[in-house]
C-alpha positions as CSV (number, residue, x, y, z in Angstrom):
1,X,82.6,152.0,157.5
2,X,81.1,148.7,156.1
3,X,81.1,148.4,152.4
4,X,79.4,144.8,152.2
5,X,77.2,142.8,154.1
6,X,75.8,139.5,153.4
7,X,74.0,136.9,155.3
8,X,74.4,132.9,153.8
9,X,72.8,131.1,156.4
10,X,70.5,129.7,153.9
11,X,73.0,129.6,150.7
12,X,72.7,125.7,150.7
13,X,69.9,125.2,148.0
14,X,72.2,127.7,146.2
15,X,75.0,124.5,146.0
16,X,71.8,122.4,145.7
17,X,72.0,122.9,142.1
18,X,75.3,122.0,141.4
19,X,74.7,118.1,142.2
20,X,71.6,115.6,141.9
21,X,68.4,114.9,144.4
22,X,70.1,111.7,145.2
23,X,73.4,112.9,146.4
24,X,71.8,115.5,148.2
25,X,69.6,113.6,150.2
26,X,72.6,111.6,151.6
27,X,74.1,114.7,153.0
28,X,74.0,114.3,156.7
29,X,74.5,116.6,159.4
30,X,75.7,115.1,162.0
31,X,75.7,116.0,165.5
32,X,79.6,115.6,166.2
33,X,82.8,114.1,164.3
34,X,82.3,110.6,166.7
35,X,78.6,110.4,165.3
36,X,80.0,110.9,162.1
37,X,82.7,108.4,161.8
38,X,80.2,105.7,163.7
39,X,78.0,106.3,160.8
40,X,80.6,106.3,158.1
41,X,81.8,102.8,159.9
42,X,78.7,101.3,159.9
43,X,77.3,102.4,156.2
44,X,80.6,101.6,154.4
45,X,81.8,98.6,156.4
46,X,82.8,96.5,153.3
47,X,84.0,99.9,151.2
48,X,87.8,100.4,151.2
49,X,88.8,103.6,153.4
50,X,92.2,103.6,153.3
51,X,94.9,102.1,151.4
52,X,98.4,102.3,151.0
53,X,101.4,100.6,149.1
54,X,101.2,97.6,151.4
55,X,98.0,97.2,152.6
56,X,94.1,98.2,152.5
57,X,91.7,98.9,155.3
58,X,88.4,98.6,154.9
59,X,86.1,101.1,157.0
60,X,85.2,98.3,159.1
61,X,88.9,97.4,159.5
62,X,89.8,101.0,160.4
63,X,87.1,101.4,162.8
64,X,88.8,98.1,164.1
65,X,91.9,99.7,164.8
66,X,90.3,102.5,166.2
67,X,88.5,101.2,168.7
68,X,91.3,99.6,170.2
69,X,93.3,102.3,170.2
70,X,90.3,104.2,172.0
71,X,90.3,101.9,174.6
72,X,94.3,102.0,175.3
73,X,93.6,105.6,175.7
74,X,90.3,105.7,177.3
75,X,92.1,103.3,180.6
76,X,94.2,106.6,180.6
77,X,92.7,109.6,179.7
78,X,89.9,111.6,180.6
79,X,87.1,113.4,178.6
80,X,88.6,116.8,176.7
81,X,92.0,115.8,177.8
82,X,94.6,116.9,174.9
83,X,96.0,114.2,173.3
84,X,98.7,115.5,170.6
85,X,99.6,113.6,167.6
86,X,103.1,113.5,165.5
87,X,102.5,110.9,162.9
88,X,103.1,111.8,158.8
89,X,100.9,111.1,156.2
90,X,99.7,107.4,157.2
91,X,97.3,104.8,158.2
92,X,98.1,105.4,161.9
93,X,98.2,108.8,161.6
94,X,94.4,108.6,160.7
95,X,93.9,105.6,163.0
96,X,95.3,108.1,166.1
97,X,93.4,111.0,165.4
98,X,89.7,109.0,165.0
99,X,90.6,107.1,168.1
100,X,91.7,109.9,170.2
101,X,88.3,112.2,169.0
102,X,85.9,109.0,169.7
103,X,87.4,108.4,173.1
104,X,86.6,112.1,174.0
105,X,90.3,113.8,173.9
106,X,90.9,116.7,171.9
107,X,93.4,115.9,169.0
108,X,96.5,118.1,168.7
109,X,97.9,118.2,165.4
110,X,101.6,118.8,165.5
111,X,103.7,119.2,161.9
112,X,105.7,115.8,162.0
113,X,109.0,118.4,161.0
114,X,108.3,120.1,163.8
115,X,111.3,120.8,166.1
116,X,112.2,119.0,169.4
117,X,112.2,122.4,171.4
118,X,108.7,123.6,169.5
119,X,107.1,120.5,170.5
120,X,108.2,120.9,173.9
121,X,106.8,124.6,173.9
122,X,103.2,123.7,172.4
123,X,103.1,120.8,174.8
124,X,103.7,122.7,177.7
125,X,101.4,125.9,176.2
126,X,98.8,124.0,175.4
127,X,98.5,121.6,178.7
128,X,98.8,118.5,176.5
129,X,98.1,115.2,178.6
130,X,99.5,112.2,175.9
131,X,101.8,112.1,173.4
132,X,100.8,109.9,170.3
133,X,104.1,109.4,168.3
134,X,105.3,107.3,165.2
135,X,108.4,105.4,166.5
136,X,110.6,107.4,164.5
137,X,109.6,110.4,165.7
138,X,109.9,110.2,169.2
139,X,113.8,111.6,169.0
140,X,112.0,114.8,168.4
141,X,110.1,114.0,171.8
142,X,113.6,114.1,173.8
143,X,113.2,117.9,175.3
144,X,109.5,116.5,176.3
145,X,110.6,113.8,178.4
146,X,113.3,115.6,180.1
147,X,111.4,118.6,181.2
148,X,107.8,117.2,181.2
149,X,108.5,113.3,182.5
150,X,104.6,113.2,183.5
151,X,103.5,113.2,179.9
152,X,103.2,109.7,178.5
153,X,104.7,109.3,175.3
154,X,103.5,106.0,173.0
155,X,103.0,104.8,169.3
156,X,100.3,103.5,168.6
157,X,99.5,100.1,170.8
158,X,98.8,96.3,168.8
159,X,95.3,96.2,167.7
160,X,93.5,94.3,170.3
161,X,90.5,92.3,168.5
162,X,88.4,92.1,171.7
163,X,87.8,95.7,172.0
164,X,85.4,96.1,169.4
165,X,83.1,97.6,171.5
166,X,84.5,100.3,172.9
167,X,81.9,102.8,173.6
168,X,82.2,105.5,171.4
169,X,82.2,108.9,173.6
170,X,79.3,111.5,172.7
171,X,80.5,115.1,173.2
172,X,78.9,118.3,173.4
173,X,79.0,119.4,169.6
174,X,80.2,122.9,170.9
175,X,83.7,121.5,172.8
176,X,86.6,121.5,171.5
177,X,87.5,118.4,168.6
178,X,90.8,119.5,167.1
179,X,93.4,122.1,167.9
180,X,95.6,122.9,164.6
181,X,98.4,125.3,164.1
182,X,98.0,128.7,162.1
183,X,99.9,131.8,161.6
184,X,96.4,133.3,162.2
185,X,96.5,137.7,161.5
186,X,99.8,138.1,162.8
187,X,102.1,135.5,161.7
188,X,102.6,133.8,165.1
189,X,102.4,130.5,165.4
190,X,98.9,129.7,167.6
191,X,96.4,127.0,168.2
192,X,93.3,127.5,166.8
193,X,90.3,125.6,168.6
194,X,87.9,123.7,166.9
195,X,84.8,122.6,167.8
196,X,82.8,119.4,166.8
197,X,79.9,121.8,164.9
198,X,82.0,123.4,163.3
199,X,84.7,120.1,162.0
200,X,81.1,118.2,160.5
201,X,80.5,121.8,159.3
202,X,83.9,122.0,157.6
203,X,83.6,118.4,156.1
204,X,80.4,119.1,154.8
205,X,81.2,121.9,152.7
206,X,83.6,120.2,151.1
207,X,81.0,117.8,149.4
208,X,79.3,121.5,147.7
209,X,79.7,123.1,144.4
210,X,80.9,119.0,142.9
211,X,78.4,116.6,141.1
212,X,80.5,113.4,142.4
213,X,80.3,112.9,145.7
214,X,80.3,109.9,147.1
215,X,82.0,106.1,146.4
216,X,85.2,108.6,145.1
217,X,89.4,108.0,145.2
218,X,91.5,110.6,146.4
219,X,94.8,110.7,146.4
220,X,96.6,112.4,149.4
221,X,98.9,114.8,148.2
222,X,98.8,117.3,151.1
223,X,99.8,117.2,154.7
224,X,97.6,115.8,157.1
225,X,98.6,118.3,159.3
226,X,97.4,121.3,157.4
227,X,93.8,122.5,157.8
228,X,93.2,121.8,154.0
229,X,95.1,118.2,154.1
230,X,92.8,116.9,157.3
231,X,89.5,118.2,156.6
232,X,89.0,118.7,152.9
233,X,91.3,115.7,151.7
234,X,90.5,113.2,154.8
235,X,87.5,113.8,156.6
236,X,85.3,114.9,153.2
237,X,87.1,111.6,151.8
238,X,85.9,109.3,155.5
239,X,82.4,111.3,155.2
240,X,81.7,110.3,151.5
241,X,82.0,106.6,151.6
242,X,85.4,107.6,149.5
243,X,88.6,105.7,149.3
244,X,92.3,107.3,150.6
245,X,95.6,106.3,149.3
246,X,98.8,107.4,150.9
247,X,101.8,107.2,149.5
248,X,104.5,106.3,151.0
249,X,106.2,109.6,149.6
250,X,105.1,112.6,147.5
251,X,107.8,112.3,145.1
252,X,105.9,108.8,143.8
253,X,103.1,110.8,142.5
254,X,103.3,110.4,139.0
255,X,103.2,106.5,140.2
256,X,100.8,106.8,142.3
257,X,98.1,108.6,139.7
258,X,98.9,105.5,137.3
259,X,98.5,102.8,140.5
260,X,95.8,104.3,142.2
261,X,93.4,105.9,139.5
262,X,92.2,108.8,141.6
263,X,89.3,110.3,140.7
264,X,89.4,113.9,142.9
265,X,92.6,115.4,143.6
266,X,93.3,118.1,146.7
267,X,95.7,120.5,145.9
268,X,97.7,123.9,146.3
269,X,98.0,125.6,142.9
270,X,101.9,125.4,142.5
271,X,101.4,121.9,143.2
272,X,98.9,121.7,140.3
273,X,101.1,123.8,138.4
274,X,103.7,121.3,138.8
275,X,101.9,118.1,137.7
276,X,100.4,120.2,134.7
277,X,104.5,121.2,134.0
278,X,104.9,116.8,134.3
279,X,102.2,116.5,131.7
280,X,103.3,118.7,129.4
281,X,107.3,117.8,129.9
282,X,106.5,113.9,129.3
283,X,104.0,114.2,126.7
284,X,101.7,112.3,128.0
285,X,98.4,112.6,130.2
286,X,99.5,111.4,133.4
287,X,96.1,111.8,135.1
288,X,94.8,108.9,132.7
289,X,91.2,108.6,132.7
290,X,90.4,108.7,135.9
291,X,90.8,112.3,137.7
292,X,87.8,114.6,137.0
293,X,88.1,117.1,139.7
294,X,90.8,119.3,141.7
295,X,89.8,121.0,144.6
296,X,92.2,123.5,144.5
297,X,92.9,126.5,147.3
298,X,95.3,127.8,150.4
299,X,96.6,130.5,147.7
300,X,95.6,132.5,144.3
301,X,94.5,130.3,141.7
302,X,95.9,131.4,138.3
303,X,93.0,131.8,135.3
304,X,95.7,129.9,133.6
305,X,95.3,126.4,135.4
306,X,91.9,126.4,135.3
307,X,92.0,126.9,131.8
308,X,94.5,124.2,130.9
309,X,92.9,121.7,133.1
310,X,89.6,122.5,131.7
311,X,91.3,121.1,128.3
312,X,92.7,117.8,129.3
313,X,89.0,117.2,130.6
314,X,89.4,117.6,134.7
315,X,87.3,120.4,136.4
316,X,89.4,122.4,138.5
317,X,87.8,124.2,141.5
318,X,89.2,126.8,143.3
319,X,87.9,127.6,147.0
320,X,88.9,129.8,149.8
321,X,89.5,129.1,153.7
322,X,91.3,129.4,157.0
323,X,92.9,127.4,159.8
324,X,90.0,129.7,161.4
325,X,87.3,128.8,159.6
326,X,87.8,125.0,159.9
327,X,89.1,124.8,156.6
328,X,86.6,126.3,153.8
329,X,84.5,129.7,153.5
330,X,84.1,129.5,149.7
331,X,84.0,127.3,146.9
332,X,83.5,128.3,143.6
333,X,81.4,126.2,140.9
334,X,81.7,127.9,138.6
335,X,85.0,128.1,137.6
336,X,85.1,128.9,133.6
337,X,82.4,131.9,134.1
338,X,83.9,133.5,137.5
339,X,88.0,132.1,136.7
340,X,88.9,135.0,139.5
341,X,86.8,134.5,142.1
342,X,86.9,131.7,145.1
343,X,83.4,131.0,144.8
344,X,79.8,130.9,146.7
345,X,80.2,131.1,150.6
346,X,78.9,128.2,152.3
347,X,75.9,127.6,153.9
348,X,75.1,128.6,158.0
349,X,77.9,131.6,158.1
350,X,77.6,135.4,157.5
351,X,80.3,137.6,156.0
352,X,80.7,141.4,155.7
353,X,83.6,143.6,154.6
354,X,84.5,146.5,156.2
355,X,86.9,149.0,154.8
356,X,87.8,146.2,152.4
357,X,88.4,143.5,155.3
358,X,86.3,140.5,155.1
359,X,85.1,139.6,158.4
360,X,83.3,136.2,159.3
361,X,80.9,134.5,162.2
362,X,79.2,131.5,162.4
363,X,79.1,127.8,163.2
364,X,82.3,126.7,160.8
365,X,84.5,129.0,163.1
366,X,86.9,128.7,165.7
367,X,86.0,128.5,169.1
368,X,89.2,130.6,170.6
369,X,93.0,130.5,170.1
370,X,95.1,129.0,172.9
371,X,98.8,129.7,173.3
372,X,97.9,133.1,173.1
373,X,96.2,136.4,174.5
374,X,95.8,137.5,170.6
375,X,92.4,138.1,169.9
376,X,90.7,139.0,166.3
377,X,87.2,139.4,166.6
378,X,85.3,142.1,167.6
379,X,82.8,143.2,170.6
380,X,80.1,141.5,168.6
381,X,81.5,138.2,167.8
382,X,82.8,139.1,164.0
383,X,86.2,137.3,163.3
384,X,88.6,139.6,161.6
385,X,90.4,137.2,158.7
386,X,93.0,139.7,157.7
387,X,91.8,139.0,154.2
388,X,90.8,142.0,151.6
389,X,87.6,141.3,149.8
390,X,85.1,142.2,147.4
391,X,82.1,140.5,146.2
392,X,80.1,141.0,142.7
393,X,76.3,141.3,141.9
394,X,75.8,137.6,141.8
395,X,77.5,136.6,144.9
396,X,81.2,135.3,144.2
397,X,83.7,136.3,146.5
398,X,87.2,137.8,145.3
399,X,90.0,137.8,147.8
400,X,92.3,141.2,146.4
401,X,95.1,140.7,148.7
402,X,95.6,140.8,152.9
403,X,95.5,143.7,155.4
404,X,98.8,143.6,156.9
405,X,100.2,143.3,153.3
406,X,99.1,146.6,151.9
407,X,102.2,149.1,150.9
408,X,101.1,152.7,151.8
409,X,103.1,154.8,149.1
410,X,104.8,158.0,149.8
411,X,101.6,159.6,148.3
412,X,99.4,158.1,151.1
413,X,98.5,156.0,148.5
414,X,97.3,152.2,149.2
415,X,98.5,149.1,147.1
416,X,97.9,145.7,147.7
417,X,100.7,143.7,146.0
418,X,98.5,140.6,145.6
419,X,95.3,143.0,143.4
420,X,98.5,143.9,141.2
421,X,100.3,140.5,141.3
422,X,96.9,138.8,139.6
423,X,97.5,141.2,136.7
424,X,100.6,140.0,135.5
425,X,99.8,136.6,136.5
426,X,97.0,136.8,133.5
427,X,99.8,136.1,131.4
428,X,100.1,132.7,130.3
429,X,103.9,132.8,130.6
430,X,104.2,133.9,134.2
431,X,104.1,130.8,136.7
432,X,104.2,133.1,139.7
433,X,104.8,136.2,141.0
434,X,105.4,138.9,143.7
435,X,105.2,142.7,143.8
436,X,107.1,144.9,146.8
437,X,108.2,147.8,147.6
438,X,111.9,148.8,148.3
439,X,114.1,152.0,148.2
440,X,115.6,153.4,145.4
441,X,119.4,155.2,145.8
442,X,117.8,158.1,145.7
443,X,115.8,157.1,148.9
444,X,112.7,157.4,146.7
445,X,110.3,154.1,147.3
446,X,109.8,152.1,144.1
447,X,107.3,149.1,143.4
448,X,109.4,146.0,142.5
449,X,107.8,142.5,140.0
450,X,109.9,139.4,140.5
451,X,108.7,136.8,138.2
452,X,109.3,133.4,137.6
453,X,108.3,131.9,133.9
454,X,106.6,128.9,132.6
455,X,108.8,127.6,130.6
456,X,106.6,125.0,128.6
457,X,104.8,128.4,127.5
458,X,108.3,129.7,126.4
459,X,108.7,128.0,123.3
460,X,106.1,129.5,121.8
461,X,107.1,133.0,122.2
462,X,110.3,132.4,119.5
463,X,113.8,133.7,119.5
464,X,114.9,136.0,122.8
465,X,111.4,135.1,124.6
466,X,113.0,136.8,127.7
467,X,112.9,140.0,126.0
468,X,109.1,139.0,124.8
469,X,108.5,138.3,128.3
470,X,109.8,142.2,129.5
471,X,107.7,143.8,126.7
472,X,104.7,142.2,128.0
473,X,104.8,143.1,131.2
474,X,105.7,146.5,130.5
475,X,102.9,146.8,128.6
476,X,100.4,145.5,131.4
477,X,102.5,148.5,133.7
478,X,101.9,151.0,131.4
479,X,97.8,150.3,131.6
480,X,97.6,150.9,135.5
481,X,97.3,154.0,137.4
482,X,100.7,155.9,137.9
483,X,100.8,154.9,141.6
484,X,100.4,151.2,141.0
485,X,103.3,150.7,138.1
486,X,106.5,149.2,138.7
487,X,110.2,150.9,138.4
488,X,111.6,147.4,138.4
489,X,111.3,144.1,136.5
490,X,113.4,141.1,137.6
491,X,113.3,137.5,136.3
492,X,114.5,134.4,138.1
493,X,116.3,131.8,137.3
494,X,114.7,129.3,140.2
495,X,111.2,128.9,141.7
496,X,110.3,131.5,144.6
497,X,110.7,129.9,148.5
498,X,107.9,127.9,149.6
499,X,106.9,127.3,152.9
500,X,105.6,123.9,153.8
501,X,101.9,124.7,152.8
502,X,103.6,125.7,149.2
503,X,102.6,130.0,149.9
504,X,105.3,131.7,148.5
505,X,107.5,132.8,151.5
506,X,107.1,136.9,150.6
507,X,109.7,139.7,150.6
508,X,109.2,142.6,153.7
509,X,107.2,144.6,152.0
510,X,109.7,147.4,152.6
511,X,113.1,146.7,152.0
């Protein structure tokens, strides 16, 4: 049965509020992401695009370097051939993936961590025809070469100053730009395909919902090869006339915010949770003056942190998106008046919910997975996120939990852990947290909170704040509906595991 349906084709003059004419006007649709960075090239030649602790690239420089590489690999490649790329966060890592796009491959994005035998697998899956690799890296490659000796493996080649004027290749906006890895609906690693309508779609959003736009610093915080890292900390960055520094490693960030002066930070919240824990542990503001806005997502945003944020003077936004969806589906303005929600959906997509589900279609989607016969959408085109939604009167969407996450209780019952985790988490002591189910001795099935504190918030509770701590949360269990309380409290003594995107890496929800 569906509960909600909602059509946001034409929710852009919606955003259109939240920034001025001027901006506005200079957001460009483009036709592809090769038309994209050819314009970004040309209009921001002399701006700096990418820096790092050594050196500084201007766009015109970077585009430089990229059209060299594109024609090394245009001599040897042809168009929509799938060129993968194992680079970390770097120049060359953004160098390889413009100059295999404008040359007309199809960029594969593999996890620089990534196994030798996984590499080997995706490479083989996924009919890969090249093999951009840092130097470093190409130990990791070793299982390639043996098995698959007719895939070329190479770093990238010396810039060569007399190709710049490679032709730039013009694709169909509908084939396939950029394949990038997700545990999709069922936790199994897959490709998800992505499509040059809906990548400029995905970098455009990310420019919604903020006032500055344009001429900004970011600071690269987040893997570049996430979904979240690539498109909303790189491309939006590229698109924007914006300036990207890469450190050389993410412990330096404390350095790098006082180096750098970044002015928008990308982030998961317990990353923001830990520079706000920096802050508040040194005594001192170690954003400076400079960062106004974090563009914060890829799990629940706490009330708390937009809160706290909001009083050392930085706006902090929290949005919502997929692998899927070529990064973002939401973004919320509004942050201080809808603290729970993950915002407006963006422009030229439709979303329903269906027996809670929230279900998507439209040009920001993927094209198909590869490495896979899994399919999630449905006879009529509707992609199946996996997500449980709701959305209010005025439009903001709330994500309550996922699908495949819901404990059915003896009772027949439903609970989703994540609706009940965001109560507790209203406490401004609780960092994090995770609700599950296991069995009692008595073979009865009880609800179990593990919580880990905030300890800068500890001090103010006075002596035995532990106990403090307990009293509280029993007193939120005691307000909810028999079914939904906990039997079981537990504190920790260490931070929940994380997996590389910074999720919490959950319990079975049975035990």
């Amino acid at each position: 049965m569906v509960k909600t349906m909602k059509t946001y084709y034409d929710n852009a003059e919606r955003f259109r509020t939240y920034t001025d004419e001027q901006t506005w006007e200079k957001l460009i649709d483009d036709r592809d992401l090769c038309a994209l960075w050819t314009r970004c090239a040309r209009e921001y030649a002399s701006f700096p695009a990418v820096t790092s602790q050594d050196s500084t690239l201007t766009y015109a420089q970077l585009d430089l370097r990229v059209s060299s590489l594109r024609t090394f690999l245009s001599r040897r490649l042809r168009p929509h051939d799938r060129v993968a790329i194992l680079y970390p966060n770097s120049p060359e890592f953004v160098c390889a993936l413009l100059g295999v796009v404008t040359a007309g491959g199809t960029a594969v994005i593999l996890p620089p961590q990534m196994p030798g035998e996984s590499i080997f697998e995706h490479c083989r899956d996924l009919q890969v025809h090249f093999i951009l690799c840092k130097e470093g890296l190409q130990e990791a490659c070793a299982t390639v070469r043996e098995r698959l000796p007719e895939i070329p493996i190479a770093d990238l080649p010396p810039v060569d100053t007399e190709a710049a004027d490679s032709p730039v290749f013009s694709p169909d906006p509908e084939l396939p730009c950029l394949i990038m890895f997700t545990g999709g609906t069922t936790g199994k690693r897959k490709g998800a395909i992505l499509s040059h309508r809906a990548v400029v779609r995905g970098i455009m959003n990310g420019c919604l919902g903020i006032r500055e736009v344009f001429g900004q610093k970011y600071l690269l915080v987040l893997p570049l090869s996430h979904v979240f890292g690539l498109i909303r900390n790189l491309l939006t960055c590229l698109y924007s006339g914006s300036c990207l520094y890469i450190p050389d490693s993410p412990q330096s960030i404390v350095h790098d915010l006082a180096a750098f002066h970044p002015t928008i930070l990308v982030l998961v919240p317990a990353l923001a949770e830990m520079l706000l824990q920096l802050t508040e542990k040194l005594k001192r503001p170690i954003f400076g003056d400079s960062v106004k806005t974090i563009i914060c997502g890829a799990a629940p945003v706490p009330q708390y942190l937009i809160q706290r944020y909001h009083c050392l003077g930085i706006d902090l936004f929290p949005g919502y998106g997929l692998t899927e969806s070529a990064n973002l589906v939401s973004g919320n303005p509004e942050p201080l008046i809808k603290p729970g929600s993950v915002g407006i959906p963006y422009p030229e997509q439709e979303l329903k919910i269906v027996d809670g589900e929230l279900w998507l279609r439209g040009r920001n989607m993927l094209t198909e997975y590869t490495g896979t016969e899994e399919t999630a959408w449905t006879e009529d085109g509707w992609f199946r996120t996996g997500d449980l939604a709701t959305l209010d009167e005025d439009g903001f969407l709330y994500i309550t939990g996922r699908l495949k996450e819901v404990v059915v209780l003896p009772s027949g019952e439903k609970l989703s852990p994540a609706q009940l985790e965001a109560r507790f988490l209203s406490l401004p002591f609780i960092q994090d947290c995770e609700v599950y189910a296991e069995k009692a001795e008595t073979g009865k099935l009880i609800l179990v909170l593990e919580v880990f504190l905030r300890t800068t918030e500890l001090n103010k509770l006075g002596d035995d704040p532990e106990s403090r701590v307990l009293d509280a949360l029993w007193e939120i269990n005691a307000k909810q509906p028999l079914f939904e309380q906990v039997t079981r409290i537990v504190i920790r003594d260490q931070d929940f595991p994380r997996s590389p995107s910074m999720k919490i890496v959950r319990h079975p929800l049975c035990r």
